[in-house]
C-alpha positions in Angstrom: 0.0 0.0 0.0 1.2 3.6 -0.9 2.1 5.7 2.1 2.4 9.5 1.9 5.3 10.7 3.8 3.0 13.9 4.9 -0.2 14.9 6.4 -2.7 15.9 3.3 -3.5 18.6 5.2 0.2 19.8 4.7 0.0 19.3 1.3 -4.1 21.6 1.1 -2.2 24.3 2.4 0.3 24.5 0.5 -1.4 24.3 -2.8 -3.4 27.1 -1.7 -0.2 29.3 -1.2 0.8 28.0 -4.6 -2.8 29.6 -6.0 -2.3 32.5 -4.4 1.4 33.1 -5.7 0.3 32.1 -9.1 -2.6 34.7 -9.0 -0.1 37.2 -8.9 1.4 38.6 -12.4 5.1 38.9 -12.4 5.7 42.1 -14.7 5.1 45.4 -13.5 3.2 47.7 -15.2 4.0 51.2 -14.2 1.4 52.8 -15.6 -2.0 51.4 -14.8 -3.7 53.8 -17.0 -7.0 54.4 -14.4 -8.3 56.5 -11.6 -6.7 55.8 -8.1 -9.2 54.3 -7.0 -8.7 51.3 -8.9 -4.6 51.3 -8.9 -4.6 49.2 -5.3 -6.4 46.5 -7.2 -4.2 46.1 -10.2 -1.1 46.6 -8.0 -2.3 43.8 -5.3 -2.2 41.4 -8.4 1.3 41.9 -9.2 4.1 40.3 -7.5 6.6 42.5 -5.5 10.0 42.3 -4.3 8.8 42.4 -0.7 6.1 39.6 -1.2 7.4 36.6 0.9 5.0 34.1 -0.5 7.5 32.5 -2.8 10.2 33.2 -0.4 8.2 31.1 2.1 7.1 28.4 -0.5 10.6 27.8 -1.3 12.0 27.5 2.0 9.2 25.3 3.4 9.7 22.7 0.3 13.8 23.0 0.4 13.1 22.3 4.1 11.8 19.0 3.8 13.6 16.0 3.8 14.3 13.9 0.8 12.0 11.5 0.5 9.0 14.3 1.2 10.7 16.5 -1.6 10.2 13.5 -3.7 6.7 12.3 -3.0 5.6 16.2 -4.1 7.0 15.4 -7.3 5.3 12.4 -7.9 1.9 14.0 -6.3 2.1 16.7 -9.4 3.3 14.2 -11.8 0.8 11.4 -11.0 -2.1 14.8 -11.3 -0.7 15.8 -14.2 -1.6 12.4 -16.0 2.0 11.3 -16.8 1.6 8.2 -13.8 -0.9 5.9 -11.6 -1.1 5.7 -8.4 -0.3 2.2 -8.5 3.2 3.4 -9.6 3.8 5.3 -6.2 7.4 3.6 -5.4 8.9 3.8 -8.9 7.4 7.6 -9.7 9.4 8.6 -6.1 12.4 6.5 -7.4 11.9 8.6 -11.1 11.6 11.6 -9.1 14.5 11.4 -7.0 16.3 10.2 -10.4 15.6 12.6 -12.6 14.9 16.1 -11.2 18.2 18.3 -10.9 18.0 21.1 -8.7 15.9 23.2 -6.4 12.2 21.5 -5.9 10.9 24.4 -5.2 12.1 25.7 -8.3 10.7 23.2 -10.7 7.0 23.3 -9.0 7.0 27.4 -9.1 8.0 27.0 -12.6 4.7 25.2 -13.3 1.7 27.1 -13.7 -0.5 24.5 -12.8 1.5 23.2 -9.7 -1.7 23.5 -7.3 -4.5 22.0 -9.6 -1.7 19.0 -10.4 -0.5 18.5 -6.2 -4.6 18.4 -5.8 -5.5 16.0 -8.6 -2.5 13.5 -7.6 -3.4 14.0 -3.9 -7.1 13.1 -5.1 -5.9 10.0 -6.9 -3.9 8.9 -4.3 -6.9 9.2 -2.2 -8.7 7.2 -4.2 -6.2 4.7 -4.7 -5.6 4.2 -1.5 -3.0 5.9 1.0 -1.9 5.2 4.5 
């Protein structure tokens, strides 16, 4: 039987720090061409330098140990379609075998990261998960 190596509730909350981070437009547009009444809106949409989100995302990912960092991958991948849940050991074998680099890095680089880490947590669900 599969076994995640992590509360799901761990994983809820971070896909909804992932949505909110991915909300967020990463240009800047100096010139919002409205009244200012409506500039705090556009502005709260785009990302800032002093917005911790990703900060945080990235450190609470790169903070986890190996084999957590590993089942994350194969959450997203197994949501995105490209495994089964029946393939839990080898897609956390694949993911510790093929991914170079930051975790964190990969998953913010995906635009779908929280729909994906929901649909494989789903599935796993469904499968079956200690």
């Amino acid at each position: 039987m599969a076994a995640l190596p992590f509360n799901d509730n761990r994983i809820e909350e971070l896909v909804l720090r992932f949505n909110a981070l991915m909300a967020k437009e990463a240009t800047d547009i100096s010139n919002l061409g409205s009244n200012a009444s409506d500039d705090a809106v556009a502005a709260s949409l785009q990302e800032t330098g002093g917005d911790l989100r990703r900060d945080e995302i990235t450190q609470e990912i790169e903070s986890m140990n190996d084999e957590q960092q590993d089942a994350l991958v194969a959450l997203f991948w197994i949501g995105r379609g490209d495994r089964e849940p029946a393939e839990w050991g080898v897609v956390k074998t694949l993911a510790r075998q093929q991914h170079k680099g930051l975790v964190s890095r990969y998953l913010l680089g995906q635009p779908e990261v929280g729909e994906f880490l929901t649909a494989g947590l789903e599935k796993m669900l469904e499968y079956g998960v200690d």
